[in-house]
C-alpha positions as CSV (number, residue, x, y, z in Angstrom):
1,X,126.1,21.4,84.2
2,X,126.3,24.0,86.8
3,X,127.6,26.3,84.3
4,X,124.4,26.0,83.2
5,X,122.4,26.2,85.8
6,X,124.1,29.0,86.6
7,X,123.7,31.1,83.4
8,X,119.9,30.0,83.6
9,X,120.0,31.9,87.0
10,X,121.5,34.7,85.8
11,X,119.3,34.9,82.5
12,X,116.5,35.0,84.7
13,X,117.5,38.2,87.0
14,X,119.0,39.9,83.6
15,X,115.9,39.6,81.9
16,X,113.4,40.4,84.8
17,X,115.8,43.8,85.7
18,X,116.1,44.9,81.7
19,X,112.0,44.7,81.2
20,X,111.2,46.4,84.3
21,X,113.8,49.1,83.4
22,X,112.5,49.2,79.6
23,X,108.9,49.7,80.8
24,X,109.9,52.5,83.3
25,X,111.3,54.1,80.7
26,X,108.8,53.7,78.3
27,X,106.7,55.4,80.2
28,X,108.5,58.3,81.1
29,X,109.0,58.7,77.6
30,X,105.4,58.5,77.2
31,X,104.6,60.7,79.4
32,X,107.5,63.3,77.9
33,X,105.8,62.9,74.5
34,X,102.4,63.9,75.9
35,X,103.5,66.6,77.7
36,X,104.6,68.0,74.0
37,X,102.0,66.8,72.1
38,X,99.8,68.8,74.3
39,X,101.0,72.0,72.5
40,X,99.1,70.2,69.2
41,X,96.1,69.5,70.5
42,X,93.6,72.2,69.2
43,X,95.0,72.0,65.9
44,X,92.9,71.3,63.2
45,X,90.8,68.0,64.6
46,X,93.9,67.0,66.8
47,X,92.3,66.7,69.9
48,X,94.1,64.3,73.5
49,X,92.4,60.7,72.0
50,X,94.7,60.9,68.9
51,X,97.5,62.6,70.9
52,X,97.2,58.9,72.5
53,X,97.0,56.9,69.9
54,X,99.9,58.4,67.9
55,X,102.0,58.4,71.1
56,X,100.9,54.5,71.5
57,X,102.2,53.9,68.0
58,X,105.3,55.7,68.6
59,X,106.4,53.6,71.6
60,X,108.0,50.9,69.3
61,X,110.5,53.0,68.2
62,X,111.4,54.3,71.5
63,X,111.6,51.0,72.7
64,X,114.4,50.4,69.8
65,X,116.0,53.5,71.2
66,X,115.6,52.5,74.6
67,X,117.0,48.8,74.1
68,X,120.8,49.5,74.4
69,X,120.4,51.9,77.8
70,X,117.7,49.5,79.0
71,X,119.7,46.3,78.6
72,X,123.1,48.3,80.2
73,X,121.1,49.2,83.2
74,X,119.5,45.9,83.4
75,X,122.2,43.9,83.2
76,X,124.2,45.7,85.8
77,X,121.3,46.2,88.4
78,X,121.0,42.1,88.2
79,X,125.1,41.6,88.4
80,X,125.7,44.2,91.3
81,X,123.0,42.4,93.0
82,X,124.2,39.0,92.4
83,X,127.7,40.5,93.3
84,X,126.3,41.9,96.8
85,X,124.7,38.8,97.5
86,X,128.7,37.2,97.0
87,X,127.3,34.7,94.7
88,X,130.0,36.4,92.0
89,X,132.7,35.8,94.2
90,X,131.7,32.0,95.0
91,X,132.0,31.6,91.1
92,X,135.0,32.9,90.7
93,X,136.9,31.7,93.7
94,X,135.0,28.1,91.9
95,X,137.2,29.4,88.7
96,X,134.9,30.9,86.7
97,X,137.2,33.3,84.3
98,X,136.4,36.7,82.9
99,X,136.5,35.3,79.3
100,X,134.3,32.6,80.5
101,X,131.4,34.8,82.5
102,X,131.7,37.0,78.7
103,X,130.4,34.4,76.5
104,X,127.9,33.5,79.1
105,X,126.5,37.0,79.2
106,X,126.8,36.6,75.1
107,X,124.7,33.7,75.0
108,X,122.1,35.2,77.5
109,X,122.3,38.3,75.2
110,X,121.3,36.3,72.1
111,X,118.1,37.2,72.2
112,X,118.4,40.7,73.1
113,X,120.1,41.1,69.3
114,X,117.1,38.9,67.8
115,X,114.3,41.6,69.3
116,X,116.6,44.9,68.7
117,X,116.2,43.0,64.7
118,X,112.8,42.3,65.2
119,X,111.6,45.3,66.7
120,X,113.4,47.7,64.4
121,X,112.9,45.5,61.1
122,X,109.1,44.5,61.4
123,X,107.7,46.9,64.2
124,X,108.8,50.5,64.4
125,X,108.6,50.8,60.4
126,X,104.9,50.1,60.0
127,X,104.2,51.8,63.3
128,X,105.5,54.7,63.1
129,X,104.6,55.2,59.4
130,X,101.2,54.5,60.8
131,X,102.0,57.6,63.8
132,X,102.4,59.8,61.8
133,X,99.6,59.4,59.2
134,X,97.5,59.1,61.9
135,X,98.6,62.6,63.4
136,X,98.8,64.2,59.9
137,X,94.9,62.9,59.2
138,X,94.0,63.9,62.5
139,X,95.4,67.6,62.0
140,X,94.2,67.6,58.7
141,X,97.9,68.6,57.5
142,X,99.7,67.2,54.4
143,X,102.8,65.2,54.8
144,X,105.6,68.1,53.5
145,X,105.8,70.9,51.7
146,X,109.6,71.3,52.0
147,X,109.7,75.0,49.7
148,X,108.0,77.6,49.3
149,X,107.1,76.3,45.6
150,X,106.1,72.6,47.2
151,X,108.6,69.3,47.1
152,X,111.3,68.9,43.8
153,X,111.8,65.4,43.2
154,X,114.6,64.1,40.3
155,X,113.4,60.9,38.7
156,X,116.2,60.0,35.9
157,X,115.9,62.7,33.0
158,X,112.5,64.3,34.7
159,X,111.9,66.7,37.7
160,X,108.8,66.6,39.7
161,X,107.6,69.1,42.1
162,X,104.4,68.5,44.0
163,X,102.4,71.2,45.8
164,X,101.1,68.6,48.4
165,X,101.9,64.9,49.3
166,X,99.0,63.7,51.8
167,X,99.3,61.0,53.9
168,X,97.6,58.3,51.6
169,X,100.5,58.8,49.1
170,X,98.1,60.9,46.8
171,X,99.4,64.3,45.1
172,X,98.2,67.2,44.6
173,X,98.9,70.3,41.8
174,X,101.8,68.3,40.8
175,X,104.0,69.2,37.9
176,X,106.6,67.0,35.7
177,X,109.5,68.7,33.6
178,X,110.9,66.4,31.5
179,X,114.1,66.4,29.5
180,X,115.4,64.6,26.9
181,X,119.1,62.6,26.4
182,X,120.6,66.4,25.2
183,X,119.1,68.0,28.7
184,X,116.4,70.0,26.4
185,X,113.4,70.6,27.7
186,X,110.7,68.2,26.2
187,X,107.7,68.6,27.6
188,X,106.1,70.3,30.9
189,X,103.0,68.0,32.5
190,X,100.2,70.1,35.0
191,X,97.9,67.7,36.8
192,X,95.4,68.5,39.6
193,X,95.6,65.1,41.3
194,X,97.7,61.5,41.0
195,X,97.1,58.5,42.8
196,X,99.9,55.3,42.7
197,X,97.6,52.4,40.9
198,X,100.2,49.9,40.4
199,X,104.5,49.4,40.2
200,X,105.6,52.2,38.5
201,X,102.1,53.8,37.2
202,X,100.1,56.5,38.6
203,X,97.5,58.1,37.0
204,X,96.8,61.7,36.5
205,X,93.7,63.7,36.7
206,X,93.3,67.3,34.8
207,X,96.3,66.7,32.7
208,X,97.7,69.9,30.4
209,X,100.8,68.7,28.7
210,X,102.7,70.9,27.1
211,X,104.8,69.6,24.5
212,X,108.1,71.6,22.8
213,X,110.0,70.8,19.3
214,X,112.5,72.9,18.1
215,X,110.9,76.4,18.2
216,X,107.1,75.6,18.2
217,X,104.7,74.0,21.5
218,X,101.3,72.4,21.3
219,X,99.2,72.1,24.3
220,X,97.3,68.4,25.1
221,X,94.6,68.2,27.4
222,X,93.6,65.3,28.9
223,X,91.0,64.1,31.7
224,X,93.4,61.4,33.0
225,X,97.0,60.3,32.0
226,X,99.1,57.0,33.4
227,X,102.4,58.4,34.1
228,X,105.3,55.9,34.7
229,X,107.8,57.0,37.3
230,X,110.0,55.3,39.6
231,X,108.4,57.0,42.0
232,X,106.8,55.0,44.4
233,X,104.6,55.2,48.0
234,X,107.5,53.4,49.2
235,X,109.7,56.5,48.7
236,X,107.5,59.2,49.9
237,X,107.7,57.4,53.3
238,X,110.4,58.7,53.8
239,X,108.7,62.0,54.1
240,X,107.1,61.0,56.8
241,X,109.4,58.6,58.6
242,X,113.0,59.5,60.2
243,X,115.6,57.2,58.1
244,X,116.9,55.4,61.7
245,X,112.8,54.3,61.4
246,X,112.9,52.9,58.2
247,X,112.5,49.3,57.2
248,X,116.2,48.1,55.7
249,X,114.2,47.2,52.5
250,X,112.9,50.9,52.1
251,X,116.1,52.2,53.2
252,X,118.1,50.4,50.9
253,X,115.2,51.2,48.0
254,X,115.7,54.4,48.4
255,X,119.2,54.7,48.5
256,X,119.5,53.3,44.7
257,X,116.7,55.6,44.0
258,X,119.5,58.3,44.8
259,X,122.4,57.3,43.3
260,X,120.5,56.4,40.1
261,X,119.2,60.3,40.3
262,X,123.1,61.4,41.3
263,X,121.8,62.1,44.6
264,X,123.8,62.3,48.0
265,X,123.0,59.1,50.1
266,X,125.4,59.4,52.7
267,X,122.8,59.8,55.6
268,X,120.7,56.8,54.1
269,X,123.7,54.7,54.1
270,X,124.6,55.8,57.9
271,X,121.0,55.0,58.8
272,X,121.1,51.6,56.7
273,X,124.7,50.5,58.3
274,X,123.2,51.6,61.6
275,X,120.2,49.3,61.4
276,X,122.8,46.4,60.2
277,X,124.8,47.1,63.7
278,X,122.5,48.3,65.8
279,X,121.2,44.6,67.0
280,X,124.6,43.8,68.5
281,X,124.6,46.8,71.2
282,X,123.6,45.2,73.8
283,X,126.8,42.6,73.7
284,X,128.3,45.7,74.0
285,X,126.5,46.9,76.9
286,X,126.4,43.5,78.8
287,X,130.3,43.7,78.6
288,X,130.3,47.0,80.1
289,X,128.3,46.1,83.2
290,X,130.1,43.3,84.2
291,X,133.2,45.7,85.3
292,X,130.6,46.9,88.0
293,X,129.8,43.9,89.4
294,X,133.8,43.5,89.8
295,X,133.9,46.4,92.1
296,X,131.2,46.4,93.9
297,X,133.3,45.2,96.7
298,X,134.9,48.8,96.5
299,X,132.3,50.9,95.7
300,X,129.5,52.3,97.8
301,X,126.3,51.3,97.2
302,X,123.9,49.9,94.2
303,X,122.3,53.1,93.0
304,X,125.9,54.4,92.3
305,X,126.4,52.0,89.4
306,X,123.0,52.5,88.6
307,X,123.5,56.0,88.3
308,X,126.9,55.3,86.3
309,X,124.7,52.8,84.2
310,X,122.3,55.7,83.3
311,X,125.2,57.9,83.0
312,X,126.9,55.4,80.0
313,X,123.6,55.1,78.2
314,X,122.4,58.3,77.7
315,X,126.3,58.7,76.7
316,X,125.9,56.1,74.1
317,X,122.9,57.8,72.7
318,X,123.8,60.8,72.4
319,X,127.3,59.6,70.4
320,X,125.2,57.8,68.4
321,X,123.1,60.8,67.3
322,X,126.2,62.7,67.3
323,X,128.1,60.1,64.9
324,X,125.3,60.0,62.4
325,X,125.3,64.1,62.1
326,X,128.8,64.2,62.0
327,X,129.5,61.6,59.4
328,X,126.3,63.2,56.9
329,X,128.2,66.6,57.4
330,X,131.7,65.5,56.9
331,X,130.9,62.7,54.3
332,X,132.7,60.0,56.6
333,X,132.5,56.2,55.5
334,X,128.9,55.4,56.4
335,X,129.9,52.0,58.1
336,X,132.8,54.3,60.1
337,X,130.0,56.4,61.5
338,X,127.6,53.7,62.3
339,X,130.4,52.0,64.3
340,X,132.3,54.4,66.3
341,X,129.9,55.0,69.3
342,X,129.6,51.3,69.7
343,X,133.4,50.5,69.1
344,X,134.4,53.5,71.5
345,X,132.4,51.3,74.3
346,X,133.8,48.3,73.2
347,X,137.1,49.7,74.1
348,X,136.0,51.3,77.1
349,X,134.3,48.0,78.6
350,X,137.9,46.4,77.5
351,X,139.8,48.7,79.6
352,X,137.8,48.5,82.5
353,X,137.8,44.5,82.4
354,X,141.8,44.8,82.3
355,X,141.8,47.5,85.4
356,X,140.1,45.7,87.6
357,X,141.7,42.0,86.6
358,X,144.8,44.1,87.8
359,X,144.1,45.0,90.8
């Protein structure tokens, strides 16, 4: 029972610390993001209302980012203080074990992993798809043009290059080359406009079709064509949307959309095992605050760990990015390169445990 109690006290000061941290953070990053948004404004309609409201929208995938640092710092600004106010030492001179105090932190951490899940599965997806049409609409921009000649597109035996793709998932001076089972050119398809009706259909406007057999061609004209493709609104999001952003359904849409099109998917799959591993961070970080609160008899004062707290987050981003790039360039096992920055702190927060149980 007073196990209880106590993890009920300590839930309390983790939690209070981690959202005060997570909203002072949120809005430095808020303010970072206006500061370079301000070189858009002017642009096209952008003007500093839509700079607001896309920067608004964007703040639930900084939060995602921000979870893991947020919850280290959090978690060991509440256990250095509970450590300077000796209540740490009463419970473990009462025989509260390091394994012990662990799973408590793990069951107080529970919900952390259920709203990195929620945030990242249901939240940033439809927000920041939402961001970034609204800055594209706002600019009056289309969503990429990735060549000189527009975006290429493989969709089983055709090819499909696009001139524009605007926010709504509409198309613009698009053109489809399709082959046949021998990799001959069959046909060519020009069409002014296409907008997705339906599961697999879009219609056409303006449609020439050129048709080839053997040595002859005959042109068809037509004012509107359904054309069936795999291709899907779903999929252009990812024009718009970083991968780490993406829903795990429209990640893991797209990454059979590749492979059935022989296409590399090796930073899809890092992105999708990321999302899968992501949740359980904050275990991690939990673990490696409590170390901290261990030595806070022999270290100087709070805003030293806190410092050292910062210190190990931003470290933990930036190995996470770095993991990511280096495992799409080097074509490491996805799950591998979701992993390692994670893993690397697991050991860390291992060691540190173990050093100061020895002294």
């Amino acid at each position: 029972m007073a196990l209880k109690i106590y993890e009920r006290h300590l839930a309390k000061e983790i939690y209070a610390s981690t959202t005060l941290v997570l909203f002072a953070f949120l809005m430095l990053f808020a303010f970072f993001d206006l500061i370079h948004e301000l070189e858009s404004i002017g642009k096209g309609g952008y003007r500093l209302q839509h700079a607001l409201v896309y920067i608004g929208l964007t703040l639930p995938g900084r939060l995602y980012e921000l979870f893991p640092i947020g919850i280290l710092i959090g978690t060991l600004y509440a256990l250095v203080t509970l450590a300077r106010h000796s209540e740490i030492a009463v419970l473990r001179s009462a025989g509260l074990s390091t394994r012990e105090f662990l799973f408590s932190l793990g069951r107080i951490g529970l919900i952390f992993i259920v709203l990195t899940l929620a945030v990242g599965e249901f939240l940033v997806p439809p927000a920041e798809q939402a961001a970034q049409q609204w800055r594209l609409k706002a600019m009056g921009t289309v969503v990429a043009k990735e060549f000189r000649s527009g975006l290429w597109i493989k969709d089983e035996t055709s090819f499909i290059n696009v001139s524009e793709v605007f926010p709504d998932a509409s198309l613009k001076d698009l053109r489809i080359f399709e082959f046949d089972k021998g990799f001959q050119l069959s046909s060519i398809s020009e069409a002014k406009k296409g907008r997705f009706i339906s599961e697999g259909r879009w219609v056409l406007d303006d449609v020439v079709r050129t048709v080839f057999s053997g040595d002859s061609a005959h042109v068809e004209r037509t004012a509107t064509f359904q054309w069936k493709s795999a291709l899907n609104p779903d999929l252009l999001v990812v024009l718009m949307v970083d991968p780490g952003r993406m829903s795990l359904l429209n990640l893991t849409r797209y990454i059979r959309h590749l492979r059935n099109n022989q296409q590399k998917t090796e930073r899809y799959e890092i992105a999708l095992w990321k999302k899968l591993t992501y949740p359980f961070a904050p275990l991690v970080m939990m673990a490696l605050a409590l170390p901290f609160a261990y030595l806070q008899d022999r270290m100087g004062i709070t805003s030293i760990r806190v410092f050292s707290g910062v210190m190990l987050g931003i470290g933990f981003h930036m190995l996470n990015g770095l993991f990511s790039n280096l495992g799409a360039i080097n074509s490491w096992p996805p799950f591998l390169s979701a992993m390692t920055p994670s893993l690397l702190f697991l050991l860390a927060a291992t060691g540190m445990l173990w050093w100061v149980e020895r002294r």
